[in-house]
N, C-alpha and C positions, 0 to 999 in steps of 0.2 A: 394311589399313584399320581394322580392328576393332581393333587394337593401338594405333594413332591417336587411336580416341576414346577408349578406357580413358584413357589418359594425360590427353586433353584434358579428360575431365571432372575428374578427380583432382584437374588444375591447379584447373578451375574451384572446387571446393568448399574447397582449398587458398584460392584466391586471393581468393572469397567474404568465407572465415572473416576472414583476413588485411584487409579491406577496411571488413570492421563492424568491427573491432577498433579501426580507427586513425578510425573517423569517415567511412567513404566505402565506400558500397555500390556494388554494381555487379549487379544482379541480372538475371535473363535477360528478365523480363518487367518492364510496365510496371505502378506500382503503381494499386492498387484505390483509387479513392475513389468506390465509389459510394455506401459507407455513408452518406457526411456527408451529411445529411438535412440538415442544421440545423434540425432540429425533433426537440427532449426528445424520449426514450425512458423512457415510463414504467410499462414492465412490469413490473418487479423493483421492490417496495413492500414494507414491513411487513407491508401486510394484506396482498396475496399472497405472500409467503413465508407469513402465517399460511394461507392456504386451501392450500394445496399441504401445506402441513404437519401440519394438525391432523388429516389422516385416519389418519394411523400416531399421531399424538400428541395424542390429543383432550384430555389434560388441560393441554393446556400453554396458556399467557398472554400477550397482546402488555405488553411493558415500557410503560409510559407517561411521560411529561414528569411527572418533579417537583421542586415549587420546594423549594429549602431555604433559608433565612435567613440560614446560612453562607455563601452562595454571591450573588454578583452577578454577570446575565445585562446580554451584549449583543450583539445582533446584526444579519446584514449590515453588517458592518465591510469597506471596501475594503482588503484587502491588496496587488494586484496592476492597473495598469492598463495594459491592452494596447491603444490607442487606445480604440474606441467598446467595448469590452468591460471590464467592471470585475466580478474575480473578489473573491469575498465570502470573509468566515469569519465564524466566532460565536463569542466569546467568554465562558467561566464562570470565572469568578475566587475563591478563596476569599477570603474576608474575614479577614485577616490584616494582622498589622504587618511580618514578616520575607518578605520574597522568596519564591515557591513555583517548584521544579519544575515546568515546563510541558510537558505534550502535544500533538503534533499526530494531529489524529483522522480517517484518512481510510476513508471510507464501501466499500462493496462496489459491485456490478452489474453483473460482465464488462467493467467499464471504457467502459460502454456505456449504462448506466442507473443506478439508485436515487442516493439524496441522502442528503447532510449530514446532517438533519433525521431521518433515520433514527436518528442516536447522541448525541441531544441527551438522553437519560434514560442513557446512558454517561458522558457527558461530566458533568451534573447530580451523578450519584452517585461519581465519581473527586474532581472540585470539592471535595467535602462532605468526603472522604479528606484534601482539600488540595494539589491539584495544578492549576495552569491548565490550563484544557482549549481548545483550540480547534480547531471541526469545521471543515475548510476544503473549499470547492466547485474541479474542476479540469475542465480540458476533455475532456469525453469523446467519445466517437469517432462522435459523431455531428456533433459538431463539429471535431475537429482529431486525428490520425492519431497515436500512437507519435511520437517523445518529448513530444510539447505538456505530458498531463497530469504526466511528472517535473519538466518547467520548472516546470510550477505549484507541486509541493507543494515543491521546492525554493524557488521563491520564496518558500511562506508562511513557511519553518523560518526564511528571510535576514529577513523581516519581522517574525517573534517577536521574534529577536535584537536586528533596527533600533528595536522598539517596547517593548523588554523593560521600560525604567523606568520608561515611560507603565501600564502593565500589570500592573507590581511580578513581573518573571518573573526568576527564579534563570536569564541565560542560559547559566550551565555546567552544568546540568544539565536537557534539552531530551530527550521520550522519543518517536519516531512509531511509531505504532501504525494498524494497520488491519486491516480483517476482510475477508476473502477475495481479490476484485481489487485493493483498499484495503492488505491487507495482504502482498500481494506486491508493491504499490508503494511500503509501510513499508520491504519488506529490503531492495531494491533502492535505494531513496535511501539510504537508511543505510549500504548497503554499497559506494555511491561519492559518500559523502561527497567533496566540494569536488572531484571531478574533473572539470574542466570537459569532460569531452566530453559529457556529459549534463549541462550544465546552460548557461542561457542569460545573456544579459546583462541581462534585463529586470529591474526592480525592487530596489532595496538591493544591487546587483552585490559592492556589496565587503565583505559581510557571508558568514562561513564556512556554510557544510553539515552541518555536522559536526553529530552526535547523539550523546546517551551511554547511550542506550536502546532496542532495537526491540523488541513486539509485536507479533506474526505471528499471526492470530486468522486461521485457517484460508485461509491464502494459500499458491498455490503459491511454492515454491522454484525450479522447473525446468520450461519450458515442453517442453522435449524429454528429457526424464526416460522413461528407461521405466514409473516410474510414474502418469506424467501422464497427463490425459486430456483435455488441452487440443489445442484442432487438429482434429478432427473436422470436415472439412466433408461429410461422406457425404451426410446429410440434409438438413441448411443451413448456410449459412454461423454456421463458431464467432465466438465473441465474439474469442479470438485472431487473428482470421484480417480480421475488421472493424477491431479496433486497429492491426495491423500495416500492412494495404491489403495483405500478402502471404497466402499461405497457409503451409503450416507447406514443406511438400516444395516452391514457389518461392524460400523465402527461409532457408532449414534457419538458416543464418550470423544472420543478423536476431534469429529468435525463440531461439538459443544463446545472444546474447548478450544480450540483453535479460532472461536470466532472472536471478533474483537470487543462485542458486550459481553463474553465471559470475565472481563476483565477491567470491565468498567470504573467499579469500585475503588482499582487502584491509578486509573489516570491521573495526572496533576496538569495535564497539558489544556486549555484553549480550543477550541475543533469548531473549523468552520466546514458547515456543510453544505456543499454545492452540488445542489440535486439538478435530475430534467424530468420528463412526466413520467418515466418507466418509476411505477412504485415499487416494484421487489430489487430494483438497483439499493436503496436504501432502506433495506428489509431492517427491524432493531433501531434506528436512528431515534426515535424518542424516547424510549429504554433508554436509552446510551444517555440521552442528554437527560431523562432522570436522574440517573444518578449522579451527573455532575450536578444538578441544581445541588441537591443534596448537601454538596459538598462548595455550593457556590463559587463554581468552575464555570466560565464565561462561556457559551457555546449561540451561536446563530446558525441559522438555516438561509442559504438565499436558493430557488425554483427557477427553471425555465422550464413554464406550464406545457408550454407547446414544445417543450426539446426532444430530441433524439437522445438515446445513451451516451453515443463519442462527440457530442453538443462541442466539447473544449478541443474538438481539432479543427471546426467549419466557424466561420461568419454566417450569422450575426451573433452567435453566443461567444466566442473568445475576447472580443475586447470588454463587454460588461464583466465577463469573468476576469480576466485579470484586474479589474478595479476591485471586483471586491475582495480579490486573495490582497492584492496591495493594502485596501483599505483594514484588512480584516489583519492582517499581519501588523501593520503598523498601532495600530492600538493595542493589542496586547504584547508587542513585544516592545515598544515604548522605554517600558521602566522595571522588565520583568530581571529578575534578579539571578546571578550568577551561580 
């Protein structure tokens, strides 16, 4: 009997893997929704990242909104309408004659929380550089379960593209960038591009995915990494575990492939990675850039040894930061091809 189940589970985790892979789960248990509140979660803010943070780092600064001349603002633009729901983005645009490389800028909060509006003095200061920026809003899990939010920021990348001359955007040259859950959902769209298993038919359906740039601002790579530390439900339910409606040991297959080194092998994009000292924020990031060596796919690393996790909302880390997203940006997307 015992020899029975060995095997029958094997099948099982065998048959799991096999089943996320092609689009069809099969899990043992029934999934969790009891997150969906539908009602905002708004613990993860600016200012509390600053109160949480300024006890180790009292000298440090919240970033604030600023206008530049260069730059024309606009926002709550619908990009996406899902019947009674109409997802926004915000638009900065530099004032120019020639087409700009465009960003998409997706925010942090375990996928669970914080806002857009967070990286509007991001986006203001990248603009000024010369790049369109826009922050776009996605369903988070207090609203809609693992995949919704990749349909979204997929949508907004098909809606850049769809609105690109309205907007004056260079659509061959499109960078997604995010910071922490934002930027784990930068490598992960980036790294399946145009494959529709992850993506849906809503909005601009016949416009490509494809990016020729990602920014990884302290986002994991691997949700089951040994050195992740995503999954914990010991104490309370993790933010993984709300995303997914699974837990990590219900749905091992789920949160494997949802991670963005599951899908390494097919990036073609650039990734700059902007770490701080938290190590399991970047759980998977030399995996990840293995296999772009491989493929001799350009990828850097820049550290702030001494940072905090939300380092890219205080001084003294946002303006080095933004140099080297600028720096890092404009060298590969330079001459990269349409």
């Amino acid at each position: 009997m015992g020899f029975v189940i060995i095997i029958s589970l094997n099948m099982y985790k065998y048959l799991s893997l096999l089943l996320a892979l092609t689009g069809y789960l099969s899990p043992l248990v029934a999934q969790n929704t009891s997150g969906l509140t539908g009602k905002p979660d708004t613990s993860y803010s600016t200012y509390s990242a600053f109160r949480n943070t300024v006890r180790q780092f009292p000298d440090i600064k919240i970033v604030k909104e600023q206008k530049f001349r260069e730059v024309k603002e606009l926002r709550n633009i619908t990009y996406c309408n899902l019947g009674s729901r109409n997802l926004k983005v915000d638009a900065f645009l530099p004032i120019r004659k020639k087409k700009a490389p465009a960003i998409l800028i997706i925010h942090g909060g375990g996928w669970r929380t914080g806002n857009r509006a967070q990286h509007y003095p991001l986006a203001q200061h990248l603009a000024k550089k010369g790049f369109a920026c826009f922050t776009a809003e996605y369903r988070l899990s207090t609203e809609a379960l693992y995949p919704a939010a990749v349909y979204d920021l997929k949508a907004a990348l098909r809606w850049m593209k769809a609105e690109g001359s309205k907007y004056r955007i260079d659509t061959g040259r499109i960078a997604v960038l995010g910071f922490s859950a934002g930027g784990e959902l930068a490598a992960f769209i980036g790294s399946t591009a145009n494959n529709l298993q992850y993506e849906d038919s809503s909005c601009h359906a016949n416009y490509s995915t494809s990016v020729q740039a990602i920014v990884d601002i302290d986002g994991t790579l691997s949700f089951v990494h040994p050195e992740s530390g995503e999954g914990d439900d010991s104490r309370s339910t993790s933010a993984g575990t709300y995303w997914f409606g699974y837990s990590k040991k219900e749905n091992p297959a789920l949160w494997a492939d949802a991670s963005p080194l599951a899908h390494a092998k097919e990036n073609k994009a650039p990734v700059l990675f902007l770490n701080s000292s938290v190590n399991m924020m970047h759980a998977g990031r030399d995996d990840f850039r293995r296999e772009l060596d491989k493929k001799n796919i350009y990828s850097e690393v820049q550290t702030f040894p001494e940072a905090p996790h939300s380092f890219i909302l205080f001084e003294p880390w946002f303006k080095p930061s933004v140099t080297y997203i600028d720096t890092f940006l404009k060298k590969v997307l330079t001459n990269n091809p349409r």
